[in-house]
C-alpha positions as CSV (number, residue, x, y, z in Angstrom):
1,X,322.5,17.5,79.8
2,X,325.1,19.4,81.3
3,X,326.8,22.0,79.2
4,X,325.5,20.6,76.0
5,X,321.8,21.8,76.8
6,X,319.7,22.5,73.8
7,X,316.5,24.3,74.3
8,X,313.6,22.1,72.4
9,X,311.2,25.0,71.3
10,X,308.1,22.2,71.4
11,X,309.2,20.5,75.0
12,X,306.9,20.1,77.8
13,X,308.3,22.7,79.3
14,X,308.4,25.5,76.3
15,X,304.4,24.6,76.2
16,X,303.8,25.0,79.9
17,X,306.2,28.1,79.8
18,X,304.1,29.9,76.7
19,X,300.7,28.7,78.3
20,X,301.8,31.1,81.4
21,X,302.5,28.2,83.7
22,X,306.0,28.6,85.6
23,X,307.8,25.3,84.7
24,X,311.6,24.1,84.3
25,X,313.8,21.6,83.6
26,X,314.4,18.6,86.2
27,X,318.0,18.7,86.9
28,X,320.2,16.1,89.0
29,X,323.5,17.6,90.2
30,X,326.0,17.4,87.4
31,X,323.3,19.4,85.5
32,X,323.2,22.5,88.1
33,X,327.0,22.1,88.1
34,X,327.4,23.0,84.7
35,X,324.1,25.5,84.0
36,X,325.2,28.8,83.1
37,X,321.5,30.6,83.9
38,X,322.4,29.5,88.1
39,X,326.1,30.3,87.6
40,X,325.9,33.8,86.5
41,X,322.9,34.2,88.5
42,X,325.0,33.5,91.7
43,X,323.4,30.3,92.9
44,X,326.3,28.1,92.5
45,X,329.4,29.7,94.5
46,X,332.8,28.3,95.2
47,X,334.2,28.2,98.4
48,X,337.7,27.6,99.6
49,X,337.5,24.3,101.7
50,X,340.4,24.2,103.7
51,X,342.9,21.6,102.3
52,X,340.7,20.0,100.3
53,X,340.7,23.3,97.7
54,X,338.2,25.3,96.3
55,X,334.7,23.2,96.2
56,X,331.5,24.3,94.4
57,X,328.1,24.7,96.9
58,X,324.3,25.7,96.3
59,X,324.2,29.6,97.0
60,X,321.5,31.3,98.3
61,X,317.9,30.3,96.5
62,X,316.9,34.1,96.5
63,X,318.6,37.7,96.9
64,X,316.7,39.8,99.7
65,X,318.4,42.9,99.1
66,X,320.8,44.8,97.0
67,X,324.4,43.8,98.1
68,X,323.0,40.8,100.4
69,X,326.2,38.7,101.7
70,X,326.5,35.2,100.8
71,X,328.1,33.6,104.2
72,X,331.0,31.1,103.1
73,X,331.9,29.9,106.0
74,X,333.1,25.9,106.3
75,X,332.3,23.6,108.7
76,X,335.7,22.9,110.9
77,X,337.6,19.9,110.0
78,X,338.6,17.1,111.7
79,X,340.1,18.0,114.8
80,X,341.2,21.6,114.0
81,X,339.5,22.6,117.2
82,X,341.4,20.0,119.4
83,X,344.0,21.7,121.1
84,X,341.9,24.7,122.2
85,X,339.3,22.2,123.5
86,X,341.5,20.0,125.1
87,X,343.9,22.9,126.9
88,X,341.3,25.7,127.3
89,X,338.1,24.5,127.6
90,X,338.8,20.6,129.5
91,X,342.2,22.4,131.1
92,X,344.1,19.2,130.0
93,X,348.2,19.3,130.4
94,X,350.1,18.1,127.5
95,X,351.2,15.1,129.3
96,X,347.5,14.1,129.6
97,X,347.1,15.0,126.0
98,X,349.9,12.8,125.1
99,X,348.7,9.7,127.0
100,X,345.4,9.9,125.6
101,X,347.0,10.4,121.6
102,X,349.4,7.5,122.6
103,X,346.1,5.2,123.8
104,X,344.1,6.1,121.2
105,X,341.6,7.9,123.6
106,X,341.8,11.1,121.2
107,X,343.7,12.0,117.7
């Protein structure tokens, strides 16, 4: 389907839809990536991923209030958090940290 989606005015779903019953289309994920209804609705948002660049995620499924935020906050990557673990929090020295790079204990 993607973005070449024609609307079949006798589909399953136009009947269900006219008979008052609240149906839609079964999508897979290449589908939603390209529907324009869940883009410019705000369900699909992209989010800057670190270094692997600007990656598209499922937004919020409903909108509680005017001016609700949608949180975009990542996940850390690999390791990111490694020095202030190792130093601050374990209270490693840098010779330590070395040994255990060097004996492939930590990376």
């Amino acid at each position: 389907m993607g973005a070449d989606v024609v609307l079949i005015e006798d589909s399953p779903v136009s009947r269900m839809q006219a008979a008052g019953v609240a149906a839609g289309a079964l999508q897979n994920s290449e589908d939603m990536y390209y529907d324009l209804q869940l883009r410019n609705a705000g369900y699909l948002i992209d989010v800057e991923v670190g270094r692997q660049g600007k990656m598209t995620f499922d937004g919020p499924p409903l909108f509680l209030s005017e001016g609700q935020k949608t949180t975009t906050d990542i996940a850390p990557l690999l390791g990111e958090h490694n020095d202030f673990i190792y130093r601050e929090l374990l209270g490693l020295k840098q010779e330590e940290i070395e040994r255990l790079i060097e004996t492939q204990v930590i990376y």
